[in-house]
C-alpha positions as CSV (number, residue, x, y, z in Angstrom):
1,X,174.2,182.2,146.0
2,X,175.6,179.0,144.9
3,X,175.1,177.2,148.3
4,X,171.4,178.7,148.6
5,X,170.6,176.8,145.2
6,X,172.6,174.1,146.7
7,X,170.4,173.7,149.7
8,X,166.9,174.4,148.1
9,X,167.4,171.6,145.8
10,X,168.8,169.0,148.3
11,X,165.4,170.3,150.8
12,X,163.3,169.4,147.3
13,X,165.4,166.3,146.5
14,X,164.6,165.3,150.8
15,X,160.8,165.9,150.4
16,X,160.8,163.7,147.3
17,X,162.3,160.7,149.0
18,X,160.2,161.0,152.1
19,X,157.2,161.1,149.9
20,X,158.5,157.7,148.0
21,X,157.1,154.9,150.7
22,X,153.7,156.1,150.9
23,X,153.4,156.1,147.4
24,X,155.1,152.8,147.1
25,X,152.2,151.4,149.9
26,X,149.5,153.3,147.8
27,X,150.9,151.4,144.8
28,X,151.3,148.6,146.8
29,X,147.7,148.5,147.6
30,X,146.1,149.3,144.5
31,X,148.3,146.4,142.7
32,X,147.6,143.8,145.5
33,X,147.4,139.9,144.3
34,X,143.4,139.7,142.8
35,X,142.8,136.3,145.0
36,X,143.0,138.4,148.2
37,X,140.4,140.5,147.9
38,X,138.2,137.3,147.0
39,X,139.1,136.1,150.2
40,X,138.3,138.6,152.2
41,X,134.9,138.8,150.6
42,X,134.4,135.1,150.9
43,X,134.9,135.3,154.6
44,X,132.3,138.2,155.3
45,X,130.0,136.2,153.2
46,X,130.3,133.1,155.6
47,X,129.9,135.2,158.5
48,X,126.8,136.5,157.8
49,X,125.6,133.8,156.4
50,X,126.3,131.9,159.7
51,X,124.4,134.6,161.5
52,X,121.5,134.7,159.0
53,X,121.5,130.9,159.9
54,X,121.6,131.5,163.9
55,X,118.6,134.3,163.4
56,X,116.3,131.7,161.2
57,X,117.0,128.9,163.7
58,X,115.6,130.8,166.5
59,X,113.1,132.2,164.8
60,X,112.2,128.8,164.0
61,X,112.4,127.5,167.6
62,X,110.0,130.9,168.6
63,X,107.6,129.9,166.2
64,X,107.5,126.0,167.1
65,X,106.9,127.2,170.6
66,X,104.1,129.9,169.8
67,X,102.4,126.8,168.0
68,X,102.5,124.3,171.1
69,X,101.8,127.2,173.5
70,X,97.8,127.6,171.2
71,X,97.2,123.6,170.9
72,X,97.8,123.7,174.9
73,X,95.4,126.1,175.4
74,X,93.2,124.7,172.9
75,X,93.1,121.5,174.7
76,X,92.8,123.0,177.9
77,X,89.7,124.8,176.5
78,X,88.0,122.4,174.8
79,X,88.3,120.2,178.3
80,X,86.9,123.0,180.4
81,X,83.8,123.2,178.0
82,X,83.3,119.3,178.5
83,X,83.7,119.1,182.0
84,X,81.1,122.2,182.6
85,X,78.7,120.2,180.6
86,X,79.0,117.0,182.0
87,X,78.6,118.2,185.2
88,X,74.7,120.0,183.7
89,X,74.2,116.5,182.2
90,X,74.9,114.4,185.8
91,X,72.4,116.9,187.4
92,X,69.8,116.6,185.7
93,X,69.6,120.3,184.8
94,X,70.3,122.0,181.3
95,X,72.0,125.3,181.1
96,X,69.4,127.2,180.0
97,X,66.8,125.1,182.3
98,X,64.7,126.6,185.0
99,X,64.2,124.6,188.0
100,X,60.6,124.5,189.1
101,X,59.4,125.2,193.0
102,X,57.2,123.3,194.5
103,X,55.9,122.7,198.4
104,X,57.5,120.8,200.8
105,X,55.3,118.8,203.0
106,X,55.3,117.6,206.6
107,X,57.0,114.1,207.1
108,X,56.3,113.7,210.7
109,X,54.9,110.2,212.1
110,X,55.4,108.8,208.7
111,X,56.7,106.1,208.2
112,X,59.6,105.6,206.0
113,X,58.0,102.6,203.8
114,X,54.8,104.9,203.4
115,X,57.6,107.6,202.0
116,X,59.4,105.4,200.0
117,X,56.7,104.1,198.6
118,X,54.5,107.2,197.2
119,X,55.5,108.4,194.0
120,X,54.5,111.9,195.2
121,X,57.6,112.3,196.8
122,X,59.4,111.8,194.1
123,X,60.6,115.2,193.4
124,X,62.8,114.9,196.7
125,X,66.2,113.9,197.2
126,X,65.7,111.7,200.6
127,X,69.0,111.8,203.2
128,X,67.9,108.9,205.7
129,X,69.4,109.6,209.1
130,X,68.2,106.7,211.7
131,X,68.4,107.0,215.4
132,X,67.6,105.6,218.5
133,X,64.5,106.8,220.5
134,X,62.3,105.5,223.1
135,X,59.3,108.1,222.2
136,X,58.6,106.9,218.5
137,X,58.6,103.0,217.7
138,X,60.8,102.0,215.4
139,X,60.8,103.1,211.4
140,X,58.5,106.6,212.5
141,X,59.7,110.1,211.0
142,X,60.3,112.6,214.0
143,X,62.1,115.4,212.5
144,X,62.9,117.0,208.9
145,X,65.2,119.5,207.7
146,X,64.1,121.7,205.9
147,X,61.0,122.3,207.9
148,X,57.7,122.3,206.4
149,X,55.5,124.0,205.1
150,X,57.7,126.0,202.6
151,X,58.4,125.9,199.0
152,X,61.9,124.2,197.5
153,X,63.3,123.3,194.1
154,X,62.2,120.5,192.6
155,X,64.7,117.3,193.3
156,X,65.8,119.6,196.7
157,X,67.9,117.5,199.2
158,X,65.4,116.4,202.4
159,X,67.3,115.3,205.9
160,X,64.7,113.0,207.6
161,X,65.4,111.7,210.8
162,X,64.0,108.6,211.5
163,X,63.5,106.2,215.1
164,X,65.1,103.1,215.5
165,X,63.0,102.1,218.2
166,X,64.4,102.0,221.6
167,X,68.3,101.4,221.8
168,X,68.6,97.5,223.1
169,X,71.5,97.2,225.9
170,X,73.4,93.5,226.7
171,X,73.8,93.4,230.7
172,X,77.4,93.2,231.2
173,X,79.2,90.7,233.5
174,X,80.2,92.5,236.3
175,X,80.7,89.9,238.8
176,X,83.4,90.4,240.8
177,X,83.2,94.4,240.3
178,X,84.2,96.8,242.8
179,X,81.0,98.9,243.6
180,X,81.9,102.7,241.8
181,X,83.5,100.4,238.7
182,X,80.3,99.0,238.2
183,X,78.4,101.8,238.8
184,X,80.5,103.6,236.3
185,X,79.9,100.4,233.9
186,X,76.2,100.5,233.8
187,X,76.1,103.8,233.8
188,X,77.7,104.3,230.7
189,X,75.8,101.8,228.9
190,X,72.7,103.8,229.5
191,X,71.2,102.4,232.3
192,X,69.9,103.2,235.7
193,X,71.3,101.2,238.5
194,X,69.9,99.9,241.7
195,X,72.8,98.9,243.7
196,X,71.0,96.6,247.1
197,X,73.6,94.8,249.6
198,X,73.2,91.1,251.3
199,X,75.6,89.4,253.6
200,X,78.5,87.5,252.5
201,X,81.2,86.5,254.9
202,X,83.1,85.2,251.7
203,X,83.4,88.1,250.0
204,X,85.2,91.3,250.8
205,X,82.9,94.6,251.5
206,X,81.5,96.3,248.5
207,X,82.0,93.3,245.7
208,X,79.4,92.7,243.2
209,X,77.7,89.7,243.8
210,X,75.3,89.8,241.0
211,X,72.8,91.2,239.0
212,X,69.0,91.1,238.2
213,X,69.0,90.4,235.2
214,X,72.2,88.4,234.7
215,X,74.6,89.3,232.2
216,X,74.0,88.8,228.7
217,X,70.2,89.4,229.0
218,X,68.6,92.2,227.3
219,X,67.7,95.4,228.4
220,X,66.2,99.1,226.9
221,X,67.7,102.1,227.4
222,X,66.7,103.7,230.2
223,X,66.7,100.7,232.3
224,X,67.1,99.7,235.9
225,X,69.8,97.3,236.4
226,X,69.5,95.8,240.0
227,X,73.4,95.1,241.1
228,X,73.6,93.2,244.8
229,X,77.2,94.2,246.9
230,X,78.6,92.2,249.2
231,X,77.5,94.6,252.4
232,X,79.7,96.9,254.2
233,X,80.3,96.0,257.6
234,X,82.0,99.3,258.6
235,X,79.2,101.1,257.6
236,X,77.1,100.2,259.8
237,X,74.3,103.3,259.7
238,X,72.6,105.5,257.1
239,X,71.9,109.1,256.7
240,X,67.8,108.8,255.8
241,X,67.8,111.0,252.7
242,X,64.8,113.2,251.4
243,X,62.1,111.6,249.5
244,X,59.4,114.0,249.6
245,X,58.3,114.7,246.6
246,X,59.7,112.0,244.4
247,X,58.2,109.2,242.9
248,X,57.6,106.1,244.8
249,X,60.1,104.3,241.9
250,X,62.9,106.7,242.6
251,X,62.4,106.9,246.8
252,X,62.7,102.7,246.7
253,X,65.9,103.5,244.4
254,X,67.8,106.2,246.7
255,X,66.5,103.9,249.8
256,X,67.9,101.0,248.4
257,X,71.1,102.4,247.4
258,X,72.2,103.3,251.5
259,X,70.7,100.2,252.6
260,X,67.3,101.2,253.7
261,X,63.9,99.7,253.1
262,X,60.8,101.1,253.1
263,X,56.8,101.2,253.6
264,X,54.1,102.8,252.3
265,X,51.1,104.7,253.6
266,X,48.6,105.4,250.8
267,X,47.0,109.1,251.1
268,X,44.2,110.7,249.8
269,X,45.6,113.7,247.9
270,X,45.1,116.0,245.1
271,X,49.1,115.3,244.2
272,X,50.1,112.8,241.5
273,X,49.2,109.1,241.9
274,X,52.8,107.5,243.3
275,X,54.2,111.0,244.7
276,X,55.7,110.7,248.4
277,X,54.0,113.1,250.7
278,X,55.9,113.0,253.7
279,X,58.5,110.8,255.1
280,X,58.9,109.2,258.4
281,X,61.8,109.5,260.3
282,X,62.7,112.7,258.4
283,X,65.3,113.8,256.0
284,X,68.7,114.0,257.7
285,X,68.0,111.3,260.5
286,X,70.1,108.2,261.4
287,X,68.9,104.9,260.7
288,X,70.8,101.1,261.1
289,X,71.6,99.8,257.8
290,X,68.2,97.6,256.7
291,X,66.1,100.4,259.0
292,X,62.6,101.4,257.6
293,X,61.3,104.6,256.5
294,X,57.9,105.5,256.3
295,X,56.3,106.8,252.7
296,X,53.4,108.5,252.9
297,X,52.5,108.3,249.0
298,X,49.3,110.0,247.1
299,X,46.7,108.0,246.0
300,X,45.5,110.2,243.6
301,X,41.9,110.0,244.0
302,X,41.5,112.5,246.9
303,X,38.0,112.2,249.3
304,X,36.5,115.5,248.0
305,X,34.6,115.3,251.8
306,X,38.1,115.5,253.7
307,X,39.9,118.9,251.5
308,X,39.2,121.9,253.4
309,X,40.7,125.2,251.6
310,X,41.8,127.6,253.9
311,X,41.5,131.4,253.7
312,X,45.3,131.5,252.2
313,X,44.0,129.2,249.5
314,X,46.2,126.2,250.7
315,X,44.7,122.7,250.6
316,X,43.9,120.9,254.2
317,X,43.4,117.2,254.4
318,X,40.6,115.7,257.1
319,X,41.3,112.4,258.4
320,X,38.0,110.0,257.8
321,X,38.8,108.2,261.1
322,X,39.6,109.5,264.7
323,X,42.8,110.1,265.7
324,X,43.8,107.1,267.9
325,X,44.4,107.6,271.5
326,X,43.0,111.2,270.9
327,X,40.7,111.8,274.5
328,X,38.5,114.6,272.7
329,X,37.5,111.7,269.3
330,X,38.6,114.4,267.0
331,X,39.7,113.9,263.5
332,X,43.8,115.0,262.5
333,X,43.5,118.0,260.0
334,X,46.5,117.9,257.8
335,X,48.2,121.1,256.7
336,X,51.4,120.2,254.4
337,X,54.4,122.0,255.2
338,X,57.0,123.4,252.9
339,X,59.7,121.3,254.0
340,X,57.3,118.3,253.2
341,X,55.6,117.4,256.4
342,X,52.3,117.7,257.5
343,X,50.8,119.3,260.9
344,X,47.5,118.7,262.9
345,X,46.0,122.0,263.1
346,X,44.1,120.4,266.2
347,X,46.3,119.2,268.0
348,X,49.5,120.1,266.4
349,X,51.1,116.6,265.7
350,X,53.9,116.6,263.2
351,X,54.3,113.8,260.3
């Protein structure tokens, strides 16, 4: 009994010292030094107000940038509206202003001085484009773009085109050349070339000699530049070339450029004046370099008395004279070919 009491009181007496340290730290705690807890309050005061410090600053920064972000735009704004109106104000037009139509008349074969000159056309905007031509002399209107008639705004953009007269071309100096180089020179200048050959022991074959006109003298557009070529000895024949219905110009240009001359036999024909009839010897024959061809060329004022029309509707030609050496005294009656000869339909001679 005695050692039960015994050990009761020892387990109470155990239980009361283990409970001694935490009420010591309790005690501990509620009698801590008053300038601690001052501290520690101090410090969580600094801390926020260190943060309330970072959150103001960059609400700060958000605002200044919110602020430069509007005057921007503002600026950009107000410049927009400016530019807009400046551009109304160069062109003549309000924003709220109607542009009137009215007709557009015909330029052509004006001249520009009688355009520039008439305060009718004042309501145009004139784009001058000049160009060469050899059809309208020099300061005439030929084209316009928009056509007329039509109608346009008033103060609408006009494209004339107007002549500069006929293009003006310097001979160049070719001397010396070899024959396709000066071809190809002239050529591209604009102008025709008549290429003619003459003897010349001094010169080699095919050399240009010179030209008619010289160079430096002034030519049109369009042109015939006669170029003389030391002559070819190794070529010493020529392929006669077709003429028939050419011009008498352009038959003495394709003769002269093989080397062959030619003469002409005026005809009574219904054809234009200057247009080769029939050619003697005929196309594809070979001639000597300087050999002659016969041109039989129209006059253009045919002798009503000497055209028979055939059944076919095809034209005949009567000579006025008898045929020489003909035993019967009758007159040739020309029928043209289509290869351009002509046959006797009496006795069947070919030209």
């Amino acid at each position: 009994m005695a050692d039960s009491e015994q050990r009761v009181s020892e387990a109470a007496v155990g239980d009361s010292a283990a409970d001694k340290p935490a009420e010591q730290a309790a005690g501990q705690a509620l009698h801590a030094p008053a300038g601690t807890e001052k501290k520690d309050e101090d410090a969580v005061k600094k801390k926020d107000r260190t943060q309330g410090g970072a959150r103001e600053k960059k609400a700060r920064k958000r605002h200044y940038l919110v602020f430069y972000v509007f005057i921007l735009t503002l600026f950009i704004s107000v410049g927009s509206v400016v530019f807009i109106l400046g551009l109304f104000t160069s062109s003549g037009a309000g924003l709220f202003t109607t542009v009137p139509d009215v007709e557009l008349p015909s330029f052509d074969l004006l001249t520009r001085e009688e355009v520039e000159n008439n305060e009718a056309y004042a309501d145009f905007h004139i784009n001058w484009q000049e160009e060469y031509s050899s059809e309208y002399e020099e300061g005439v209107i030929f084209d316009q773009s928009p056509k007329a008639p039509r109608q346009v705004k008033a103060n609408a953009t006009i494209t004339l085109r107007v002549s500069m007269g006929v293009e003006k071309v310097t001979v160049p100096d070719i001397l010396g050349w070899q024959r396709n180089s000066a071809r190809e020179k002239v050529r591209s200048l604009g102008l025709q070339i008549l290429l003619k050959t003459e003897e010349n022991e001094e010169v080699d074959p095919g050399i240009v000699l010179r030209t008619e006109p010289s160079a430096g003298a002034q030519l049109e557009s369009g042109d015939t530049l006669t170029v003389y070529i030391s002559r070819d000895e190794v070529r010493s024949e020529a392929i006669v070339p077709s003429c028939v219905g050419l011009s008498r110009e352009k038959a003495n240009q394709i003769l002269s450029n093989i080397g062959l001359t030619y003469r002409v036999v005026n005809v009574d024909s219904t054809q234009p004046e200057g247009t080769v009839l029939s050619q003697s010897p005929a196309a594809g024959s070979t001639l000597a370099q300087g050999g002659t061809v016969t041109l039989q060329i129209s006059s253009g004022t045919p002798d009503a008395a000497n055209i028979i029309v055939d059944g076919s509707g095809g034209i005949i030609y009567r000579d006025s004279e008898e045929a020489e050496d003909s035993t019967t005294g009758h007159h040739h009656t020309w029928q043209m070919l289509t290869d351009g000869h002509r046959v006797c339909t009496v006795c069947g001679e070919v030209r």
